[in-house]
Structure formats: structure tokens, C-alpha cells
Z-matrix of the N, CA and C atoms (Angstrom, degrees):
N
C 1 1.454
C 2 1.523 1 108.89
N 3 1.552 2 116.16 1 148.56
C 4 1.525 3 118.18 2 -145.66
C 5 1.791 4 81.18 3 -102.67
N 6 1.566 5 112.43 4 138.71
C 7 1.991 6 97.89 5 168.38
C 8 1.554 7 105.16 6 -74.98
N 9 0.936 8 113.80 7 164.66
C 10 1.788 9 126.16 8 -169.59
C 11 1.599 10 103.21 9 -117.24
N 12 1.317 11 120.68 10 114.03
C 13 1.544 12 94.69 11 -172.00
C 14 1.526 13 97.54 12 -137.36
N 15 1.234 14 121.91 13 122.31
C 16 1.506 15 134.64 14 174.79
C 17 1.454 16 115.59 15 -72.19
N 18 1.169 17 96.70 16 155.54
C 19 2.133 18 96.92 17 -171.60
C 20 1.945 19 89.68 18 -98.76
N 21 0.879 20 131.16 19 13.62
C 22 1.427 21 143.41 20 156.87
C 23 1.377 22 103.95 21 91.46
N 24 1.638 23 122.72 22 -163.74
C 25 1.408 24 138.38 23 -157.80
C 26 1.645 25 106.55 24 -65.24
N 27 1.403 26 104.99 25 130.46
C 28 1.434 27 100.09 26 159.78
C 29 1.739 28 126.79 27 -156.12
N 30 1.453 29 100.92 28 174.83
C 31 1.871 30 96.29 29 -155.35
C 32 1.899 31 100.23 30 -37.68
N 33 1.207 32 105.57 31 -179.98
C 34 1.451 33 122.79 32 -169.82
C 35 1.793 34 90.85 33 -103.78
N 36 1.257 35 118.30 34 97.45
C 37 1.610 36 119.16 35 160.06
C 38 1.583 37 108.70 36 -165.00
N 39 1.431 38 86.03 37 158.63
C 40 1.590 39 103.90 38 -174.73
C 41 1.623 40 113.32 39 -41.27
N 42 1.580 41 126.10 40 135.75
C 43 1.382 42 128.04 41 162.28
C 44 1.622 43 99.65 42 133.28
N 45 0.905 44 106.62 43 167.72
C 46 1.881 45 128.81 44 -169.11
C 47 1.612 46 100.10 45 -32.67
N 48 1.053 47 118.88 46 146.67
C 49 1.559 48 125.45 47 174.91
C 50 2.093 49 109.03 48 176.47
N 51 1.413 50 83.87 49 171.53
C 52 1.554 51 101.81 50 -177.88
C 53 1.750 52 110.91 51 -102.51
N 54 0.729 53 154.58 52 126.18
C 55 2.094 54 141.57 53 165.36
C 56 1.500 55 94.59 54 -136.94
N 57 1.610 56 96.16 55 110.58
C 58 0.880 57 134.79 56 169.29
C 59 1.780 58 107.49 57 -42.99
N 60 1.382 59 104.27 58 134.52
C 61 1.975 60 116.89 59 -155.02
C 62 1.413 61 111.95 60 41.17
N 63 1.293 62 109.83 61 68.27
C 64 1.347 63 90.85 62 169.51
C 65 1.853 64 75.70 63 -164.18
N 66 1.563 65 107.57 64 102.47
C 67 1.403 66 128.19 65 -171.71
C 68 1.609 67 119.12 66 4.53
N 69 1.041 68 132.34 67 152.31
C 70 1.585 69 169.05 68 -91.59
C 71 2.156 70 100.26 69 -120.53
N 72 2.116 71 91.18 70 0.00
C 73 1.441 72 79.03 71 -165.28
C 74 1.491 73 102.16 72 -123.41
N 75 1.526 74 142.30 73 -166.95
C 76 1.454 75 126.98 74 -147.69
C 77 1.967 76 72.47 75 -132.87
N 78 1.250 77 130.14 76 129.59
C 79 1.662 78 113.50 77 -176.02
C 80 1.857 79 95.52 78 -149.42
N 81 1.545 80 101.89 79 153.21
C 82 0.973 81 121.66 80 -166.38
C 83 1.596 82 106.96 81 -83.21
N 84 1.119 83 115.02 82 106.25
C 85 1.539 84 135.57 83 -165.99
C 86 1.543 85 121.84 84 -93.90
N 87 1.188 86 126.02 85 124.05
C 88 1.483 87 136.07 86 176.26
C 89 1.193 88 106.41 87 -110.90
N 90 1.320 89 104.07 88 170.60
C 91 1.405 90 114.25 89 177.90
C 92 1.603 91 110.05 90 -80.05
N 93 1.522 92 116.44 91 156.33
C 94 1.629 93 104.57 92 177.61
C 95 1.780 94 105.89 93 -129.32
N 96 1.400 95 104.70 94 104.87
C 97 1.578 96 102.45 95 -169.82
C 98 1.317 97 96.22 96 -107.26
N 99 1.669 98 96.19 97 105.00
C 100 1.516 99 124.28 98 162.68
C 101 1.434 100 96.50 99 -75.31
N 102 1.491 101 103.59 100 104.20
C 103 1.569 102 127.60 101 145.13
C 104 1.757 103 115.54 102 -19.05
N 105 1.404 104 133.50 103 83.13
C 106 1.401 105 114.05 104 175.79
C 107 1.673 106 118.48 105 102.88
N 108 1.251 107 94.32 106 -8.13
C 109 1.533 108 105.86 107 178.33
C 110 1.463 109 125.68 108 -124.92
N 111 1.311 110 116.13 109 142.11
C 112 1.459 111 130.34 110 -163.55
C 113 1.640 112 113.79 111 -151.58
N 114 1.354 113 115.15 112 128.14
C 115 1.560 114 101.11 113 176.94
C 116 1.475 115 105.18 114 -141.80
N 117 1.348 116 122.40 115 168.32
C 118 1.386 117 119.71 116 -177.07
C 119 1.561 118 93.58 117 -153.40
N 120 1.546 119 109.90 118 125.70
C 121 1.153 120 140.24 119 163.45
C 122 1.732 121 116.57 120 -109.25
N 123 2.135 122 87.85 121 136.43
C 124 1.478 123 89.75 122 -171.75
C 125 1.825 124 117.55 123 48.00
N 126 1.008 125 129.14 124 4.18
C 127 1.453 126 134.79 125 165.02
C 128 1.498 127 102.45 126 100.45
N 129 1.200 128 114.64 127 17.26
C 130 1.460 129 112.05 128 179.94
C 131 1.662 130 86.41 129 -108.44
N 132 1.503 131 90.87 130 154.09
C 133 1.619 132 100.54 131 158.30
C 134 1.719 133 120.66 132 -92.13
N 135 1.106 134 108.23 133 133.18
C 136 1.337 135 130.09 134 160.16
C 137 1.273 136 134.52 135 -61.55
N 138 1.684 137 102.59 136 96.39
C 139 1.747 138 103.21 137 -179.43
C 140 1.666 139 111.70 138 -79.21
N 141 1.079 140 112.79 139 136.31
C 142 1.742 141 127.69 140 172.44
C 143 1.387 142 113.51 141 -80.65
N 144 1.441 143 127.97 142 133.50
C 145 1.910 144 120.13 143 -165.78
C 146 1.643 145 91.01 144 -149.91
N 147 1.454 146 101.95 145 121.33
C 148 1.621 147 116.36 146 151.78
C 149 1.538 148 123.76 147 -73.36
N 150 0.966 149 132.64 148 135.52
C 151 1.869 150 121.03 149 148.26
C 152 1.281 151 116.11 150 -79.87
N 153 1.272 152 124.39 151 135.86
C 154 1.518 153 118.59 152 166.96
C 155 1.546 154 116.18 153 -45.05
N 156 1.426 155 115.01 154 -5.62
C 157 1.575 156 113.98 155 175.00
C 158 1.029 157 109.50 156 -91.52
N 159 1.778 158 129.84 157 -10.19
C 160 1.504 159 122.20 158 -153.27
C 161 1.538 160 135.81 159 95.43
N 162 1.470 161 98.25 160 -4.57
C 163 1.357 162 108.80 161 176.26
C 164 1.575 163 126.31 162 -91.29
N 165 1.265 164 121.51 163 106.00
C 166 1.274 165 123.87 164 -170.72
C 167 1.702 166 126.27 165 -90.77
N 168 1.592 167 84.38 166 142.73
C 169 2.282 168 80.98 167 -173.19
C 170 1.638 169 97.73 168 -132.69
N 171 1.157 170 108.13 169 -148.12
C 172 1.518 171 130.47 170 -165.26
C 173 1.497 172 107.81 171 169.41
N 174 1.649 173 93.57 172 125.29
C 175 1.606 174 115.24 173 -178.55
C 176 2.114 175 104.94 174 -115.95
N 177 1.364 176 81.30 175 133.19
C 178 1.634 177 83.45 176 152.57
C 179 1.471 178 106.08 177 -141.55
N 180 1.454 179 113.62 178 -144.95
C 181 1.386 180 135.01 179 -160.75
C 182 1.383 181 101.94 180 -75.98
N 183 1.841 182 110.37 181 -56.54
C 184 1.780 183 118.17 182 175.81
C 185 1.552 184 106.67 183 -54.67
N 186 1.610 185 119.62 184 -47.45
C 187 1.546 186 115.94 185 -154.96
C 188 1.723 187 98.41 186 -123.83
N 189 1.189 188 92.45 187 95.64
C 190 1.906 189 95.55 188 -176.47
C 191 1.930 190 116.72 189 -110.89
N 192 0.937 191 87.58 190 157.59
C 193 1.704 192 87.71 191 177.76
C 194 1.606 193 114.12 192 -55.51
N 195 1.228 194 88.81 193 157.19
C 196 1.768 195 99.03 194 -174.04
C 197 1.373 196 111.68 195 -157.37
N 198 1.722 197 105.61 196 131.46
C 199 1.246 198 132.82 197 -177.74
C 200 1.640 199 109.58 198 -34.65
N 201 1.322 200 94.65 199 124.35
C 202 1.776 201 93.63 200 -169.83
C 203 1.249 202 117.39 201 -65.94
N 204 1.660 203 132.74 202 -7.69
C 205 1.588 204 133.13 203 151.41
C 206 1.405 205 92.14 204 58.07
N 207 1.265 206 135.60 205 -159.51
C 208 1.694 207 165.01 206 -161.44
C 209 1.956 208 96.10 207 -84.86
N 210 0.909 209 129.06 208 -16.19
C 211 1.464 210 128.41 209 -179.19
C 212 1.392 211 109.41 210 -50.00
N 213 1.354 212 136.17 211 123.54
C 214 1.160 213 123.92 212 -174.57
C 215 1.988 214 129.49 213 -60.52
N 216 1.171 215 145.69 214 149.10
C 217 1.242 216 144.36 215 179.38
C 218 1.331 217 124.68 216 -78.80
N 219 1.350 218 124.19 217 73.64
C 220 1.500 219 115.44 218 157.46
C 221 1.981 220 115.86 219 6.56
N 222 1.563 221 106.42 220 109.96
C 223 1.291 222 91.24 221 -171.62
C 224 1.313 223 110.71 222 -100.87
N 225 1.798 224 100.25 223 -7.59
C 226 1.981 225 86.51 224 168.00
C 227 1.324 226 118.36 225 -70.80
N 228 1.625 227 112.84 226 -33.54
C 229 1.439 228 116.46 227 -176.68
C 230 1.892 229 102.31 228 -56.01
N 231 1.538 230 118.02 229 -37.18
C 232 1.108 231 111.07 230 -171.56
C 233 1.344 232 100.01 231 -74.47
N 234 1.296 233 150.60 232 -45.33
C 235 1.690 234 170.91 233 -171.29
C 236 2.328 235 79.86 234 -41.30
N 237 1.492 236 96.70 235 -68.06
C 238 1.379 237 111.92 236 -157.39
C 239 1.683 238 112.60 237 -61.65
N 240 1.355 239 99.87 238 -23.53
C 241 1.707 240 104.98 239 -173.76
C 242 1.306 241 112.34 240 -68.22
């Protein structure tokens, strides 16, 4: 088994990244503006994130995006870019 190693936390914006539980692959992430909706965890607010494949996550303050490092690349998201 290959180690997986992230270049660590970084700002919340569109383009290649890692979010932690949210499957095994490194995918090209947008923003996801739920119409009418807002949530706040632990007192942080909660950002909403699409993949161009369809795969959906959620970032806050505890669980933030991370530098895609050696993690492998989603190749539909790459197919879709």
C-alpha cells in the first residue's frame, strides 16, 4: 500500500484539492451554493463543495481542504475540466 501524503491545509477556493472523508481520490472542487441554506458547525461556518464528477463534501474550520500532495487525481474530474 502506497503512503498518501498531503502538502496540508489550504484557503477554501475552486481547483484540485484533498477533503478529508470524502473518498480515496484528489478531485476538482467548486463551490456548492445551496439556494436558502446555511449551517454552522462547532461555531464555524460550513462551506458546501461539488466535484466536477458529482461528488459532494463540506469544509469547516476542524475539516479543511488540503493540498492534493501524492493523492491520486480523479480522472473524470480531470476528463471534465
Amino acid at each position: 500500500m502506497q503512503t498518501m501524503i498531503s502538502g496540508g491545509p489550504i484557503a477554501n477556493s475552486e481547483g484540485w484539492a484533498k477533503i478529508p472523508f470524502a473518498g480515496r481520490l484528489a478531485h476538482y472542487w467548486l463551490p456548492d451554493e445551496i439556494e436558502g441554506y446555511s449551517a454552522i458547525h462547532k461555531g464555524e461556518r460550513v462551506s458546501f463543495w461539488k466535484s466536477r464528477c458529482g461528488v459532494e463534501a463540506t469544509t469547516y474550520k476542524g475539516v479543511s481542504m488540503l493540498e492534493r500532495g501524492n493523492w491520486p487525481m480523479c480522472k473524470r474530474c480531470g476528463r471534465l475540466s
